[in-house]
ROLO-579933 format. One record per atom (N, C-alpha, C, O): residue in three letters; atom name; x, y, z. Coordinates in steps of 0.02 Angstrom, whole numbers. Example, Ala and Ser with C-alpha at 12.3 -4.5 7.8 and 13.67 -1.06 7.14 Angstrom:
% ROLO-579933
[rec 'ALA' 'N' [660 -284 390]]
[rec 'ALA' 'CA' [615 -225 390]]
[rec 'ALA' 'C' [660 -165 390]]
[rec 'ALA' 'O' [712 -166 423]]
[rec 'SER' 'N' [642 -112 354]]
[rec 'SER' 'CA' [684 -53 357]]
[rec 'SER' 'C' [645 2 394]]
[rec 'SER' 'O' [670 57 402]]
% end
This chain:
% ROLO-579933
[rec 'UNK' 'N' [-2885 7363 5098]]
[rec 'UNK' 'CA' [-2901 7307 5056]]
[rec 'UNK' 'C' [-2864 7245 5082]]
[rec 'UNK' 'O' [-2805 7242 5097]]
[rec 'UNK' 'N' [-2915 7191 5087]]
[rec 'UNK' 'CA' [-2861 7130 5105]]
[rec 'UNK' 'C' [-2865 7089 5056]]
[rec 'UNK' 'O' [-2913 7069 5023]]
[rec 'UNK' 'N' [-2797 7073 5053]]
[rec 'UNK' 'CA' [-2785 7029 5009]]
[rec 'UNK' 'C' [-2743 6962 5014]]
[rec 'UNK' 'O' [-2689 6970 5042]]
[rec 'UNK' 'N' [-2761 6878 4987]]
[rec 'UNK' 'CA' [-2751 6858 5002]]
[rec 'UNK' 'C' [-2681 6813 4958]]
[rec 'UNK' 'O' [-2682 6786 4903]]
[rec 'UNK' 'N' [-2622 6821 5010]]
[rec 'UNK' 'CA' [-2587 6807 4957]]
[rec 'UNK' 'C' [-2576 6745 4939]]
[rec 'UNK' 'O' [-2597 6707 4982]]
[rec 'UNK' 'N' [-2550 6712 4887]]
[rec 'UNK' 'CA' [-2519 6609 4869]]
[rec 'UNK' 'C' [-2450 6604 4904]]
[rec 'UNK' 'O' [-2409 6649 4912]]
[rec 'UNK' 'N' [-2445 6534 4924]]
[rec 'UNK' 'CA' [-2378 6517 4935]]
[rec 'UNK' 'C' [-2373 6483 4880]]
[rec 'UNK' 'O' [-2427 6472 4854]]
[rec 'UNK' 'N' [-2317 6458 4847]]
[rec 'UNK' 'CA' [-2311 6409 4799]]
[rec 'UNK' 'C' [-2237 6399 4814]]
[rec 'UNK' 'O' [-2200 6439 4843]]
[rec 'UNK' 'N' [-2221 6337 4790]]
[rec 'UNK' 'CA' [-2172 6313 4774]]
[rec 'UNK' 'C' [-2156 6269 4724]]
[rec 'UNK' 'O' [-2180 6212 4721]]
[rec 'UNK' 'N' [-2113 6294 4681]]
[rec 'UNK' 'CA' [-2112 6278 4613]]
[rec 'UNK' 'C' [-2048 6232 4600]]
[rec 'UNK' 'O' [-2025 6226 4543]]
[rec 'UNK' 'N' [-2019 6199 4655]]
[rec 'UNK' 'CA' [-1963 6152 4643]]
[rec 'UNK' 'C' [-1972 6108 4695]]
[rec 'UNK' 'O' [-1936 6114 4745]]
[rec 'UNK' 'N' [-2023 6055 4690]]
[rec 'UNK' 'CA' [-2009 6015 4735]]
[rec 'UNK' 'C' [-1976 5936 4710]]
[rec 'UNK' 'O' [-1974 5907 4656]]
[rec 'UNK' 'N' [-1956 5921 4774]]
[rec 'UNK' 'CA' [-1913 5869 4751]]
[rec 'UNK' 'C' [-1921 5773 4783]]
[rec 'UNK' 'O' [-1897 5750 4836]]
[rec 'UNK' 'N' [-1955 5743 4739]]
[rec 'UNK' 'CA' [-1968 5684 4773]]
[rec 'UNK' 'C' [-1902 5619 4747]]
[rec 'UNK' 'O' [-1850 5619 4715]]
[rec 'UNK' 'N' [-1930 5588 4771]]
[rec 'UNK' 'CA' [-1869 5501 4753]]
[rec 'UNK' 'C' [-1855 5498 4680]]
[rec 'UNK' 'O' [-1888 5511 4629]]
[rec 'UNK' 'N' [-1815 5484 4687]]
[rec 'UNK' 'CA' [-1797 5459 4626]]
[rec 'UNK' 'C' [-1839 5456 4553]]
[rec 'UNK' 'O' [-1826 5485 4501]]
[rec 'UNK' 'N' [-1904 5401 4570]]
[rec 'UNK' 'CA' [-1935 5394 4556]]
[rec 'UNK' 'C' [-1997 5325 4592]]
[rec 'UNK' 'O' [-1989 5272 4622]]
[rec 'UNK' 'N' [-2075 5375 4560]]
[rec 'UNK' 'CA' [-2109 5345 4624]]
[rec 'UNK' 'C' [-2142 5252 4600]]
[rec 'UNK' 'O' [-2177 5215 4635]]
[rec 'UNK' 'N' [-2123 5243 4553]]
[rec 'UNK' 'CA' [-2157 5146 4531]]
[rec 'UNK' 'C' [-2120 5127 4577]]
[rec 'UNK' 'O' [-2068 5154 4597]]
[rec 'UNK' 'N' [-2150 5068 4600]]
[rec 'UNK' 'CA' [-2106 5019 4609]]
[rec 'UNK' 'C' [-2067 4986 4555]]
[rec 'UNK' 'O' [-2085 4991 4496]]
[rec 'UNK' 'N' [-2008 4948 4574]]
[rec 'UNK' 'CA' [-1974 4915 4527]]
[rec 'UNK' 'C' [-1946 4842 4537]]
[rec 'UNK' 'O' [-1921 4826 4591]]
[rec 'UNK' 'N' [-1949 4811 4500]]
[rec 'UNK' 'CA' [-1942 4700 4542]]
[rec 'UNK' 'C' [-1875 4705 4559]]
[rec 'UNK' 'O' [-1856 4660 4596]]
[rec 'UNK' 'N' [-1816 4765 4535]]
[rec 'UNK' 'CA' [-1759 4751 4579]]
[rec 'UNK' 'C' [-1763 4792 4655]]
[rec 'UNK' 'O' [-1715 4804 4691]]
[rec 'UNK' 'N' [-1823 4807 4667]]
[rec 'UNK' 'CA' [-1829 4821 4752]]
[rec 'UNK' 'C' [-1782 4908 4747]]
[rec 'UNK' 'O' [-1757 4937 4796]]
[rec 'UNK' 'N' [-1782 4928 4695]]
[rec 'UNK' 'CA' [-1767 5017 4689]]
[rec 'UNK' 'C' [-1832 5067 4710]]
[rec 'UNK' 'O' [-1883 5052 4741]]
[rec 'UNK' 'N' [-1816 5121 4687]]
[rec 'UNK' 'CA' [-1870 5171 4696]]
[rec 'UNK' 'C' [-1880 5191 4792]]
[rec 'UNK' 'O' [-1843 5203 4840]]
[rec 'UNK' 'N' [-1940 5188 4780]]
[rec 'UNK' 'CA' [-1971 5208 4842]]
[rec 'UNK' 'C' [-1955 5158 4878]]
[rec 'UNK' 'O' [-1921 5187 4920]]
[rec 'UNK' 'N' [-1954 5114 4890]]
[rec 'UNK' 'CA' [-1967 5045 4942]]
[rec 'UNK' 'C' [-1864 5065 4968]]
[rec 'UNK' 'O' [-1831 5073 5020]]
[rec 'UNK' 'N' [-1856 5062 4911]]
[rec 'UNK' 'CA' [-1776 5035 4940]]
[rec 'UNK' 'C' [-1745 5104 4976]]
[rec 'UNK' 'O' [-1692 5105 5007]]
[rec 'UNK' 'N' [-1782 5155 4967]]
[rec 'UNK' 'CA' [-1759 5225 5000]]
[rec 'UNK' 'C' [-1793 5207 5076]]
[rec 'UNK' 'O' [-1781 5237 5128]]
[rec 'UNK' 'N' [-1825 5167 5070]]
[rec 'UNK' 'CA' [-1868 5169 5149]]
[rec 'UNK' 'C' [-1949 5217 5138]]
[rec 'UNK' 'O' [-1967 5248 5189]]
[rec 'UNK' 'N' [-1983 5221 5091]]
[rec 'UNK' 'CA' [-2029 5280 5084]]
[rec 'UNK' 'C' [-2108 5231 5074]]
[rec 'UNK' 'O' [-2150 5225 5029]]
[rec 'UNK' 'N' [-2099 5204 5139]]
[rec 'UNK' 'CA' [-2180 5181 5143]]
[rec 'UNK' 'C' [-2204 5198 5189]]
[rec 'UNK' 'O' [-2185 5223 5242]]
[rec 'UNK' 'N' [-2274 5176 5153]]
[rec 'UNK' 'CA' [-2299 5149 5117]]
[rec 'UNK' 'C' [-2292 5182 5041]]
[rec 'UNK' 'O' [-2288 5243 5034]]
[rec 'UNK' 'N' [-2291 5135 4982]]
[rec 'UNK' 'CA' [-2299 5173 4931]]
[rec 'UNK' 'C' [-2350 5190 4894]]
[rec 'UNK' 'O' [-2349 5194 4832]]
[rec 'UNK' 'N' [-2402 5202 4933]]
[rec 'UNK' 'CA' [-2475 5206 4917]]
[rec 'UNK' 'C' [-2483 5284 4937]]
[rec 'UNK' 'O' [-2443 5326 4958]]
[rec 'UNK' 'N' [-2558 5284 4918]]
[rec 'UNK' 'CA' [-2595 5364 4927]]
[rec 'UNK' 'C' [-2540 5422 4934]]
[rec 'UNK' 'O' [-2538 5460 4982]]
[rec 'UNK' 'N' [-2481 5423 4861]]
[rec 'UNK' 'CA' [-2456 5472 4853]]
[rec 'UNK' 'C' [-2478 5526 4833]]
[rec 'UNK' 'O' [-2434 5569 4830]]
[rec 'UNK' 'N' [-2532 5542 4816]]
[rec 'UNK' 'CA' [-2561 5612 4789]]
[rec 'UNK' 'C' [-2587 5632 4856]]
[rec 'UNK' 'O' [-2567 5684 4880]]
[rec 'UNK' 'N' [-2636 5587 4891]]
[rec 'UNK' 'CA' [-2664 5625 4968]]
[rec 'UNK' 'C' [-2618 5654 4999]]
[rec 'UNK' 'O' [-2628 5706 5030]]
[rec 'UNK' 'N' [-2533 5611 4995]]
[rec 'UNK' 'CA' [-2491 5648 5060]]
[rec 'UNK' 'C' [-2455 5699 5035]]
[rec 'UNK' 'O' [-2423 5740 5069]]
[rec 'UNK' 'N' [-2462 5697 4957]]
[rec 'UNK' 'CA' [-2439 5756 4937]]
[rec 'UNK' 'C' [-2480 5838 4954]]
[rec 'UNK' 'O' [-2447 5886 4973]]
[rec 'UNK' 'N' [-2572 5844 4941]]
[rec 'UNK' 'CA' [-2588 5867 4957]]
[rec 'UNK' 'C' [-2608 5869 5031]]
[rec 'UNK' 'O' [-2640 5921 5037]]
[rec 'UNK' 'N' [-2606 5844 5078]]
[rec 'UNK' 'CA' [-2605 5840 5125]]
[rec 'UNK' 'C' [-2525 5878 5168]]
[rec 'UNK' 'O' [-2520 5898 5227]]
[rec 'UNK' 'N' [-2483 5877 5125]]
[rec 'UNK' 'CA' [-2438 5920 5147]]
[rec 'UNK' 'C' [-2429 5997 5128]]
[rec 'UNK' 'O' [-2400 6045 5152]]
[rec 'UNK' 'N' [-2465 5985 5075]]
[rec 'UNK' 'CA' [-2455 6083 5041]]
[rec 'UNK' 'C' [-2504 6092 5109]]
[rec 'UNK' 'O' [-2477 6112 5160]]
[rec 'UNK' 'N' [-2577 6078 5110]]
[rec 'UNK' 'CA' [-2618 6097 5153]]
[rec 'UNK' 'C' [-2582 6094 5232]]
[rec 'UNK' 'O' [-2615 6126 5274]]
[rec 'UNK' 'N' [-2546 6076 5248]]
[rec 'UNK' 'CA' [-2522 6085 5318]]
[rec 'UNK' 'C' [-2456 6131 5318]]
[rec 'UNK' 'O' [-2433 6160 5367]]
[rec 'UNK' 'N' [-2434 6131 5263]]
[rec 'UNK' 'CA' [-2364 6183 5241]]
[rec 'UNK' 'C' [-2411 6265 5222]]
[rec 'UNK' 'O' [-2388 6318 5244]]
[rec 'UNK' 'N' [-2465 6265 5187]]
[rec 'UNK' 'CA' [-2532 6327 5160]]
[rec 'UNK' 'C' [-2481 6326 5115]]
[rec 'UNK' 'O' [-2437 6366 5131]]
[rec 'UNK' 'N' [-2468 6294 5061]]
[rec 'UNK' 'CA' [-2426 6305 4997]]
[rec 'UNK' 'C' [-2505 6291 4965]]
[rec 'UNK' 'O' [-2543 6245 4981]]
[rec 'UNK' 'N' [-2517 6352 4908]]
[rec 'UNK' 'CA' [-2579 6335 4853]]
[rec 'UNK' 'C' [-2564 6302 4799]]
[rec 'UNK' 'O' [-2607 6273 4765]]
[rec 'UNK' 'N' [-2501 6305 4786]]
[rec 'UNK' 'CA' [-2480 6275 4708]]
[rec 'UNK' 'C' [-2409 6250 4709]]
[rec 'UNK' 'O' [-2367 6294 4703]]
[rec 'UNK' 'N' [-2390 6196 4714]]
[rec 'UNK' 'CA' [-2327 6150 4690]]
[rec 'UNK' 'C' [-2309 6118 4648]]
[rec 'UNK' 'O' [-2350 6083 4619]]
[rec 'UNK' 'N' [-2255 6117 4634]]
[rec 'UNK' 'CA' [-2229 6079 4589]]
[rec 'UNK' 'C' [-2203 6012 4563]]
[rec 'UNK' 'O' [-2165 6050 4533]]
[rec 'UNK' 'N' [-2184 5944 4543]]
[rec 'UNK' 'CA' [-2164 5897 4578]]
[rec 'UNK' 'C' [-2095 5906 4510]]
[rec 'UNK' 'O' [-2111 5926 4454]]
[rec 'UNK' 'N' [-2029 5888 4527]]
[rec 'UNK' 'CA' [-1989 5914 4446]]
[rec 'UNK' 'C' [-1953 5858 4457]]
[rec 'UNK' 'O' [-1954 5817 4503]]
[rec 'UNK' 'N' [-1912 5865 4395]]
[rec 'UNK' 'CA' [-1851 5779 4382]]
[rec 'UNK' 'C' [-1793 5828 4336]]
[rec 'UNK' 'O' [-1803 5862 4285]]
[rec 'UNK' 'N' [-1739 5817 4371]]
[rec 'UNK' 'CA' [-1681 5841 4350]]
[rec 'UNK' 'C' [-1657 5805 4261]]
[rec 'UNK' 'O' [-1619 5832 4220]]
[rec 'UNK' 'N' [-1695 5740 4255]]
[rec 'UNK' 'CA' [-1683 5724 4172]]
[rec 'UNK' 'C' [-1687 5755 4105]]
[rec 'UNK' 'O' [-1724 5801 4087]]
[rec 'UNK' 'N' [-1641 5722 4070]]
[rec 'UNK' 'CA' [-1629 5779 4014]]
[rec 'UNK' 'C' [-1712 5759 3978]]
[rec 'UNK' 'O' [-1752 5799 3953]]
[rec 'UNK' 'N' [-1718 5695 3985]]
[rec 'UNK' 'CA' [-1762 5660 3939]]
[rec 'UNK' 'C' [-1825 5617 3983]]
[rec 'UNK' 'O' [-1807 5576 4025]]
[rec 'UNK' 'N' [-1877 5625 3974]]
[rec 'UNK' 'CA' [-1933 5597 3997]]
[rec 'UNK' 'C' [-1983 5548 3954]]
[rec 'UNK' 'O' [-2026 5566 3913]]
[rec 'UNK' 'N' [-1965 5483 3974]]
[rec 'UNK' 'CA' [-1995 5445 3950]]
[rec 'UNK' 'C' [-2070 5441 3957]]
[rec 'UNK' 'O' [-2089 5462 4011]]
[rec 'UNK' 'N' [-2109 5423 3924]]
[rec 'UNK' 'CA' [-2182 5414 3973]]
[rec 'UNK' 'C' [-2178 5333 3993]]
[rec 'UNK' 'O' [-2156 5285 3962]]
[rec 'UNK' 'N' [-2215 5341 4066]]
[rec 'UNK' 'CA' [-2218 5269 4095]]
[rec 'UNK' 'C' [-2146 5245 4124]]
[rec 'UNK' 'O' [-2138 5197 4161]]
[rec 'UNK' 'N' [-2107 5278 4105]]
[rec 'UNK' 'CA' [-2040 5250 4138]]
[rec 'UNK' 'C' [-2029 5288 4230]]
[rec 'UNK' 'O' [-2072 5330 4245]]
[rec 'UNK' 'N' [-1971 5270 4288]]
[rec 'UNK' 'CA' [-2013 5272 4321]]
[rec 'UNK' 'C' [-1970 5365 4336]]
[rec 'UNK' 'O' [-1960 5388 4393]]
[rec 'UNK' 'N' [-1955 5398 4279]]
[rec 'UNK' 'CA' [-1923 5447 4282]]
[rec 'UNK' 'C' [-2003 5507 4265]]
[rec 'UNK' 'O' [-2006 5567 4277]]
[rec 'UNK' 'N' [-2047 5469 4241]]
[rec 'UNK' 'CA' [-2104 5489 4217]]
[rec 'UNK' 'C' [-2148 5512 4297]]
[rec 'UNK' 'O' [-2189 5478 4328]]
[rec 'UNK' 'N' [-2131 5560 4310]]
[rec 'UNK' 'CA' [-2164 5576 4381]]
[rec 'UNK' 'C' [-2256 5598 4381]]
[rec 'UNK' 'O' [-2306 5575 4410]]
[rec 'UNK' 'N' [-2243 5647 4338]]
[rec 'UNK' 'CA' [-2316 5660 4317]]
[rec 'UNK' 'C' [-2357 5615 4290]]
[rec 'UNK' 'O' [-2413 5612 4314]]
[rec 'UNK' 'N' [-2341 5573 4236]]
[rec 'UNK' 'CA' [-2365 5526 4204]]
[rec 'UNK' 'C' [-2405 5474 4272]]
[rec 'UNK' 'O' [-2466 5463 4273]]
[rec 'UNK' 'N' [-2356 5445 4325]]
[rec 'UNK' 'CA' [-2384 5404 4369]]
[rec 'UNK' 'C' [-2404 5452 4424]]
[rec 'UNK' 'O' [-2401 5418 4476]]
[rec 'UNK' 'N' [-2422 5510 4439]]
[rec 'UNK' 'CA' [-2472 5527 4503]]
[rec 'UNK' 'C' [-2525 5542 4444]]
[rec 'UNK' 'O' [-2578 5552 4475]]
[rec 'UNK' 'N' [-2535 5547 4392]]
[rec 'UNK' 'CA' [-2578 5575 4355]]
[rec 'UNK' 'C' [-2631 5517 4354]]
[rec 'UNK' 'O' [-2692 5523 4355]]
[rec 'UNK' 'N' [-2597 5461 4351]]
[rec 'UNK' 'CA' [-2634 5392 4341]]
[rec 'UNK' 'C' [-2665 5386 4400]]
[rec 'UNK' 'O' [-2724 5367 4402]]
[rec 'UNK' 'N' [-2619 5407 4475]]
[rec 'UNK' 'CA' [-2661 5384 4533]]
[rec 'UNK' 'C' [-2735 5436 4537]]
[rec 'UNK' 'O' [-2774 5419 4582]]
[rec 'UNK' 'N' [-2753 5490 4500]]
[rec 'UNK' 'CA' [-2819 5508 4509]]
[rec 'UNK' 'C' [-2887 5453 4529]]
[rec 'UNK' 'O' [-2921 5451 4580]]
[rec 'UNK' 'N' [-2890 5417 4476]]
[rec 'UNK' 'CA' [-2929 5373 4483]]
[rec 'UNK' 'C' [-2944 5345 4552]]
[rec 'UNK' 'O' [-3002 5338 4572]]
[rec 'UNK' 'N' [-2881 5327 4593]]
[rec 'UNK' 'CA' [-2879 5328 4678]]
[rec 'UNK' 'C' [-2915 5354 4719]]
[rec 'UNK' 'O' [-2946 5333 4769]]
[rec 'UNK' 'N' [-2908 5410 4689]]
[rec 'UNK' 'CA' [-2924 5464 4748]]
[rec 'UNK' 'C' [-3008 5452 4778]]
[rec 'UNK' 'O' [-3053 5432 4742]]
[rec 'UNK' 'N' [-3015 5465 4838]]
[rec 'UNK' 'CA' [-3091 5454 4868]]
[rec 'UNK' 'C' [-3084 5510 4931]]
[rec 'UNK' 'O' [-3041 5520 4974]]
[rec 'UNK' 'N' [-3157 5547 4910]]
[rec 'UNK' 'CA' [-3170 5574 4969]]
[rec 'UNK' 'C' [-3139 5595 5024]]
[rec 'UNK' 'O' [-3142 5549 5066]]
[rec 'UNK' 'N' [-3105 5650 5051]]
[rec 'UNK' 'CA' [-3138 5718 5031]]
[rec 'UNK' 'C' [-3075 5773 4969]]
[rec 'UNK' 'O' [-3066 5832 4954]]
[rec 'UNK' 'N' [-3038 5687 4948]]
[rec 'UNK' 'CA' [-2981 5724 4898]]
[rec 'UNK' 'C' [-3009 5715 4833]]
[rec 'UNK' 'O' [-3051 5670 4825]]
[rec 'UNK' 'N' [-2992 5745 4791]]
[rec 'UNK' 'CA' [-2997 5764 4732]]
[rec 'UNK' 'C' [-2955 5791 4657]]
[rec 'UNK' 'O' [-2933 5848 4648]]
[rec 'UNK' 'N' [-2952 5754 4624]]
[rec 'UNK' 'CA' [-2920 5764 4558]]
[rec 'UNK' 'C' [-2927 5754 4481]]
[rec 'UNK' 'O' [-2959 5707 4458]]
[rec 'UNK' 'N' [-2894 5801 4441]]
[rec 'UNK' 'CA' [-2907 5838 4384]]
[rec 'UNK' 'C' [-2853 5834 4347]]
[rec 'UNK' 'O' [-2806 5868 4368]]
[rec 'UNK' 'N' [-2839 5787 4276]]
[rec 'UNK' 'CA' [-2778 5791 4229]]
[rec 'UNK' 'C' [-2813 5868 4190]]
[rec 'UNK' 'O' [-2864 5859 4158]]
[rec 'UNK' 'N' [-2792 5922 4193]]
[rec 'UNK' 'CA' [-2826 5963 4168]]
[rec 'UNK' 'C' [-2774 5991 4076]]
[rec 'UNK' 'O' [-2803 6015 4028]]
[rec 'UNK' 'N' [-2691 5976 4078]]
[rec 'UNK' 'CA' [-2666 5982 4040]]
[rec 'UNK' 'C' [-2625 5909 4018]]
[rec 'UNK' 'O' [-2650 5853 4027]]
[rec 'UNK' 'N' [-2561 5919 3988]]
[rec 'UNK' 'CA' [-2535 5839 3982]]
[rec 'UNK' 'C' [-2454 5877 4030]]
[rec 'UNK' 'O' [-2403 5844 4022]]
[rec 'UNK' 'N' [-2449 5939 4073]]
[rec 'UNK' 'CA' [-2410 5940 4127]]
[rec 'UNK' 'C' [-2460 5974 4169]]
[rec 'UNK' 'O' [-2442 6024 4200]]
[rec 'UNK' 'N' [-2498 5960 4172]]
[rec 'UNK' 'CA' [-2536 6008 4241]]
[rec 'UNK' 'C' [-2606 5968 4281]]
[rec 'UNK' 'O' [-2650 5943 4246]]
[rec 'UNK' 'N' [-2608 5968 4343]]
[rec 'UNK' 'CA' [-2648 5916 4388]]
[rec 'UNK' 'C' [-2658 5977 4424]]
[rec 'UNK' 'O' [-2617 6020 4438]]
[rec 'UNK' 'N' [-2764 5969 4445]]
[rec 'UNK' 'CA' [-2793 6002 4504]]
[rec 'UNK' 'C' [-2787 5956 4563]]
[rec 'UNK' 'O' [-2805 5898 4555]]
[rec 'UNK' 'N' [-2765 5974 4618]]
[rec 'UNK' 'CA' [-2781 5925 4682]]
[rec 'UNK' 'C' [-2818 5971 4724]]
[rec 'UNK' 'O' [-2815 6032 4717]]
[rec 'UNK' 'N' [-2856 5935 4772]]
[rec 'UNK' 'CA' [-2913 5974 4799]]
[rec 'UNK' 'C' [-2905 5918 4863]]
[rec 'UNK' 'O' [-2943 5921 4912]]
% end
């Protein structure tokens, strides 16, 4: 029988946080540009890593929505972005399909 197994990784770890911010924090001031088409390079890396399922997490006690500690909240928003041949799905209020 063959069977095919998942990679996953269930702790991954990005910046700080991904908005920009007018005091020049976040992504920009770590050096992490462009700060665009973060969901493509996200899936674009499981797919070159063959990870099926990841995680994106925040060490905070407390999660604001919209604040820029709100990680899910803002890749959730970039769906709308997405074009051809990527694809995405808010399917829970913590869980995203990327394709």
């Amino acid at each position: 029988m063959t069977e095919k197994r998942k990679l996953i990784d269930l702790r991954s770890f990005g910046a700080i946080g991904f908005q920009d911010a007018p005091n020049g924090l976040w992504l920009g001031k770590q050096n992490y540009l462009p700060q665009s088409k973060l969901l493509e390079r996200i899936i674009d890396t499981c797919i070159k890593n063959e990870v099926d399922i990841t995680a994106i997490t925040t060490e905070d006690d407390c999660v604001l929505t919209g604040y820029p500690e709100d990680r899910f909240g803002f890749l959730a928003n970039q769906i709308k972005s997405l074009r051809n041949p990527y694809y995405g799905e808010k399917i829970d209020e913590n869980l995203l399909v990327l394709i």
